[in-house]
Residue, then its C-alpha position, 0 to 999 in steps of 0.5 A: x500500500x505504502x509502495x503504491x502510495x508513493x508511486x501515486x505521489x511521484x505521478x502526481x509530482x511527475x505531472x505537475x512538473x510536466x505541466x510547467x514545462x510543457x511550452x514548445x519555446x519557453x522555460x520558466x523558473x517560477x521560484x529561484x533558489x541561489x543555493x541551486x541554480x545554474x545559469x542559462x546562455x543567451x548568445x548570438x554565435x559570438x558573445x554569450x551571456x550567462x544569467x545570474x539569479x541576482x537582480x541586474x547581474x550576470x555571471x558571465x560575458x564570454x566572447x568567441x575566440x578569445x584566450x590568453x594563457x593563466x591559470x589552469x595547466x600554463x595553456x591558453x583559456x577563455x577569458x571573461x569580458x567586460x560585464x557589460x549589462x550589470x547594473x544598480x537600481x537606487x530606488x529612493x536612495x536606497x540600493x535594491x539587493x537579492x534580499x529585497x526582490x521578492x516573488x522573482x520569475x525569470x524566463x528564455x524564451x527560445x524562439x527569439x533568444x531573450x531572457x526576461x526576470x521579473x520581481x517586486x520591490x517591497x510595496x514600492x514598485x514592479x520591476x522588469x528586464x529582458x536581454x539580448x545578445x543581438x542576432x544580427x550584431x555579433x558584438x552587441x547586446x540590448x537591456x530592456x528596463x521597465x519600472x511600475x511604480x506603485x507609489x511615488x518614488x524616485x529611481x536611479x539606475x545605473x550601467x556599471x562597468x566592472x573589469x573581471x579580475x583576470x584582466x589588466x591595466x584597465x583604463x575608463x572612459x565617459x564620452x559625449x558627442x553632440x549631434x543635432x539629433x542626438x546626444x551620445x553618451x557613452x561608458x567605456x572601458x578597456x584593457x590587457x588580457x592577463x599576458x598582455x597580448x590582447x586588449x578588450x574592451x566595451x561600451x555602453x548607453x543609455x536608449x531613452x524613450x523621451x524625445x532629444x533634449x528631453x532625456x534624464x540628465x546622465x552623471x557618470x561616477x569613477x569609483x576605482x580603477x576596475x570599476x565606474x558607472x553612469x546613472x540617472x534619476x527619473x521621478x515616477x507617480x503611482x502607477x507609473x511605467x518608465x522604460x529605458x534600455x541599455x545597449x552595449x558591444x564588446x570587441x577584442x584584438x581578437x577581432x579588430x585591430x582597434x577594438x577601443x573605438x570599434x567597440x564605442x563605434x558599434x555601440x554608436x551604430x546600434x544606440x541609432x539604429x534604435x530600438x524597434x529596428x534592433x529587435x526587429x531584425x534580431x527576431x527576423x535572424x532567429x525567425x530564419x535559424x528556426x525554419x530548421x526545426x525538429x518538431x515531435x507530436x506527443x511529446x510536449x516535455x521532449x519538445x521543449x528540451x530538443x528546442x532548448x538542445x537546438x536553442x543552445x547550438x544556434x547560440x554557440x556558433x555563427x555563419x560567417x566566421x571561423x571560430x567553432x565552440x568548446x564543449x560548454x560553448x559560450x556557456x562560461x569557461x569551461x574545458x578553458x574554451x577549447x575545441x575538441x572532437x566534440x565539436x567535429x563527431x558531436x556538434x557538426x553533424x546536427x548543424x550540418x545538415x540543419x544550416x550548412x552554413x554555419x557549419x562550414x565555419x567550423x570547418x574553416x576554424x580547422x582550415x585556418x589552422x592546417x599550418x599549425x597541425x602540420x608543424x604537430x605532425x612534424x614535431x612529432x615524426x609524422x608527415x601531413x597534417x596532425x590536429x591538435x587534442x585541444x586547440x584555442x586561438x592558434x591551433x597549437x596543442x593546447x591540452x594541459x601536460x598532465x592529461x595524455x590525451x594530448x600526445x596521443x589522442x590521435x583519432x581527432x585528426x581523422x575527426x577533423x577530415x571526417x567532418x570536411x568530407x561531410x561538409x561536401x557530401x552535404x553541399x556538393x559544393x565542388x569549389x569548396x572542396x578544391x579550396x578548402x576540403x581538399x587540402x585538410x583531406x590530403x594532409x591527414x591522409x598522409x599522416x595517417x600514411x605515416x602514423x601506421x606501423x607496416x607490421x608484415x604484409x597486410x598487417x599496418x597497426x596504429x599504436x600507442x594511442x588514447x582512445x575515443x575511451x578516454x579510460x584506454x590509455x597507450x593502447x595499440x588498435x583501437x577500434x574507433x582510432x583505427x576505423x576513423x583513419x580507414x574513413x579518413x583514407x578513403x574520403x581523401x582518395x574519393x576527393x581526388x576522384x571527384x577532383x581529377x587530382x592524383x591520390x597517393x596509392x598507398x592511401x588505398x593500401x593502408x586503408x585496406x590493412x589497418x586491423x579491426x579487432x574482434x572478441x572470441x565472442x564475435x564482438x568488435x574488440x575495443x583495443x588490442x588488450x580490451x578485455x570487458x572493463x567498463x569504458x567512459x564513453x562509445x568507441x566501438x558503437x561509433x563505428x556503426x555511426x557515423x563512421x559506417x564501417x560496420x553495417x551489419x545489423x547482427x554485428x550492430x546488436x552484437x557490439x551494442x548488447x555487449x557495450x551498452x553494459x560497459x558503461x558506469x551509470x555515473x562520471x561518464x559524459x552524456x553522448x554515449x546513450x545517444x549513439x545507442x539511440x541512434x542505432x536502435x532505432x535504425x534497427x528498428x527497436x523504437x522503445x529501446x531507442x526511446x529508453x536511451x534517448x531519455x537516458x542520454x539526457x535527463x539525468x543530466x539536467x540541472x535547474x531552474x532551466x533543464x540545462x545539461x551537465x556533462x555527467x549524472x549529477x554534474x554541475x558543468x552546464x551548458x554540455x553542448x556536446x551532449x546536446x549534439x549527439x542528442x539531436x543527431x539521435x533525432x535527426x539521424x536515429x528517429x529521423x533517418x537523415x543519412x549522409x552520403x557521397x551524393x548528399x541527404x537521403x532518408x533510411x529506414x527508422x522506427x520512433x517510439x509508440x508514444x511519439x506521434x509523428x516527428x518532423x525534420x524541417x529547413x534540411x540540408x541546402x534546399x531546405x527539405x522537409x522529412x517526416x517519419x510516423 
């Protein structure tokens, strides 16, 4: 009875949680407890801000690109920028603080990428704001203020410029240029990165909705070195709204040889564009990203949290550049923002075929450091081009000493070329291959040539290796290694075919005599001295996806019921469940597929805002590169999207009995609709 009881209650509770979480583009956080909360992301592809459950903060302002070397393992990190959108709110001159707002809400809304708090202010006022980071200005960002009076009361708001601690020989500025039309009144600041390589910087103003020359007189207040202000005072009646916004942009070195006057220059342009036409054309920019869509019918909990996966890998990355997101994206400092294989075996496929566009700047990310992969290779006695484990700002190695993942790690090469040739299996975009595909292709095939070991005739081991299980350390013959250099081989030799370019022979040959491995059971062998102990993440299941090296569906089930009890239920990344799910519903088990598509995720998820952590009861969101394999269970698993040579077709796959229908729309180059039931 007690059993029974208890299932009752956690139905109910069940329920009630869905039924808070049941909007398609909208996640709220209806009560905010500090002590348990993890920031949500609004970006825009290059500058990400991170929110905070205090009043006018956030946690974080993190730009795309930017690194400089201190702190952990003497390698490149991320680097906070300027908190640009912090700011104090007197009212009758008293400071408000987290204490004092009281029934505070906050809430993203996914389809336009705005993040909105709410609160009361004792009996004095209600208080609103809303954030941007602007779809269609890389560098900016927008505030919304908006202040009900409940009874007469004088407010004083303020935009508070404050360097993070990391930063150096912080300078501020407060500029006033007078137009005709238009006072311009500007907070700006800038300063050394921690080695002093690169400046950054940022600038502020106020948007008032009074007409010129009736606007609220600004002061502007030094109070240290790291830290000034520009303020404001507007009496309001009882019942009165007052509403202004803060616009801002912050730049590097990184990105402009005179970030100083570009950043107040940006901030300029967007303060005059005005309001209406900001918003406006950043709707329009995310109204475009969205026409590539997953739609589920019967699922509305699983819906929300596919468009919160697809939210954040739209937030994190951006046609046009040649910049490609770290795990945690631009969700904070995590993994020091380097770029892994995350983002190539992870993240790419799902924005490959949902905006080729933006992942061809990812793809340019790796072109742009082909120079520095072939001096790796060469350090290290191998021709061509070898890609670093980690890689920041210039593509040299950048994983810490202690984690041998650096040296060994080799797969991420493969990885790299893997994703160049999807790019144009997808695009059929021959120019590109030529320029760009081809010559990453070529160098890691010839390092692939070399990196074996010609152990007799028809026998080329690769050794020495960490896996794709990263558990498998100095291992010879792993099987995700192994296969992902067979692919990468035969791509290049398929390139030059299409290319009318000469192949290198021994390509064909290596290719046919690396060795994948296999159990007295019959199972695919993880590594030559793999013996059935648990492993961190998928390896041999990678082979059936995405590399597609073994086909057979009774070699897929045999390697996938072997494996799928190899993995511990805690401390290891979130990616691996996906892949299951993936493979299941190719095979046709959509309850399977179903079990683990839940399983890849939810355990993950952290509150207020369902953002993914890296592991089960991990405190590290936003793992963008959960999120990835995740949508590609959708697209490529219950979807059946399939890459091949001549671009996107569509296989067979089953979907769970409680999804009605899902829908894959804005596919590939053509913007293809596909639909499985």
């Amino acid at each position: 009875m007690k059993k029974k009881l208890l299932q009752f209650l956690s139905g109910i509770f069940c329920c009630l949680f869905q039924a808070q979480a049941q909007d398609a583009w909208k996640i709220s956080a209806e009560k905010i407890d500090p002590a348990n909360y993890y920031g949500v992301t609004v970006a825009n592809g290059m500058i990400g801000i991170v929110s905070s459950p205090e009043p006018f903060k956030v946690k974080n302002v993190v730009l795309a690109g930017v690194y400089d070397q201190y702190g952990r393992g003497r390698v490149s990190n991320f680097l906070n920028s300027f908190n640009l959108l912090n700011m104090n709110l007197d009212i009758n001159g008293k400071r408000l603080d987290a204490k004092a707002a009281t029934n505070m809400k906050q809430q993203l809304d996914m389809q336009h990428a705005s993040f909105t708090t709410t609160f009361s202010y004792g009996d004095e006022a209600e208080i609103k704001y809303t954030y941007y980071s602007l779809r269609q200005l890389p560098f900016t960002v927008l505030m919304d203020v908006s202040i009900t009076a409940k009874k007469a009361i004088t407010i004083t708001p303020a935009s508070v410029m404050e360097a993070p601690d990391a930063l150096r020989d912080v300078q501020n500025y407060y500029n006033e240029i007078d137009r005709p039309h238009v006072t311009l009144k500007l907070l700006t600041s800038t300063a050394k990165s921690p080695t002093g390589k690169l400046q950054l910087c940022a600038s502020t103003s106020f948007l008032f909705p009074e007409p010129h020359g009736q606007e609220p007189s600004v002061i502007h207040e030094m109070w240290d070195s790291n830290m000034h202000l520009m303020k404001f005072s507007k009496n309001l009646k009882a019942g009165e709204t007052y509403t202004f916004s803060v616009i801002g942009s912050s730049i590097t070195s990184v990105h402009h040889d005179d970030p100083l006057n570009e950043a107040e220059r940006l901030t300029i342009f967007a303060r005059l564009e005005g309001h209406d036409r900001l918003l406006k054309f950043h709707n329009q920019a995310w109204d475009e990203l969205w026409k590539s869509d997953i739609k589920i019918e019967g699922d509305a909990q699983a819906q929300q949290d596919i468009h919160s996966m697809l939210y954040h890998l739209y937030s994190f990355s951006r046609a046009g550049t040649a910049f490609s997101p770290s795990p945690m994206g631009l969700s904070g400092l995590g993994y020091n923002g380097h770029v892994f294989w995350d983002t190539e075996v992870w993240m790419y496929p799902a924005l490959l075929v949902l905006h080729p566009e933006i992942a061809k700047s990812l793809v340019e990310y790796r072109f742009e450091r082909l120079e520095a992969a072939r001096k790796n290779a060469f350090s290290h006695g191998f021709k061509g081009a070898m890609y670093p484990w980690e890689s920041a700002g210039t593509g040299v190695e950048e994983t810490p000493v202690w984690a041998l993942s650096g040296p060994f790690e080799h797969h991420i090469t493969a990885d790299v070329a893997n994703a160049a040739w999807n790019y144009y299996c997808v695009t059929q975009d021959k120019t590109w291959l030529r320029e760009r595909g081809w010559p990453i292709l070529q160098a890691t095939a010839d390092f692939w040539a070399s990196r074996v070991e010609r152990n007799g005739t028809n026998h080329f081991d690769i050794k020495n290796v960490v896996a794709a299980d990263e558990w498998a350390e100095n291992v010879d013959n792993n099987a995700f290694t192994n296969a992902a250099a067979k692919v990468n081989l035969q791509n290049a030799a398929s390139a030059a075919k299409i290319l009318g370019l000469p192949a290198n022979a021994d390509w064909a040959l290596v290719a046919q005599n690396i060795p994948i491995l296999k159990l007295p059971n019959g199972v695919t062998q993880e590594h030559a001295t793999y013996h059935g102990e648990g492993i961190k993440q998928g390896d041999v299941n990678l082979l059936a996806y995405p590399l597609k090296t073994i086909t057979d569906p009774n070699q897929i089930k045999k390697d996938l019921a072997y494996y799928e009890t190899r993995i511990p239920n805690e401390g290891t990344p979130a990616m691996t469940q996906a892949i299951f799910a993936l493979l299941y519903s190719r095979l046709g088990d959509g309850e399977k597929a179903y079990r683990w598509f839940k399983e890849a995720y939810e355990p993950n998820l952290v509150p207020p805002f369902r953002v993914i952590a890296e592991t089960k009861g991990g405190t590290n969101p936003y793992f963008a590169t959960g999120a990835g394999g995740i949508l590609q269970s959708l697209l490529m698993g219950f979807g059946g999207l399939d890459i091949t040579p001549t671009g996107i077709t569509q296989i067979k796959s089953k979907l769970p009995s409680r999804w009605k229908s899902i829908m894959l729309t804005g596919i590939g180059p053509n913007h293809q609709t596909y639909t499985v039931k």
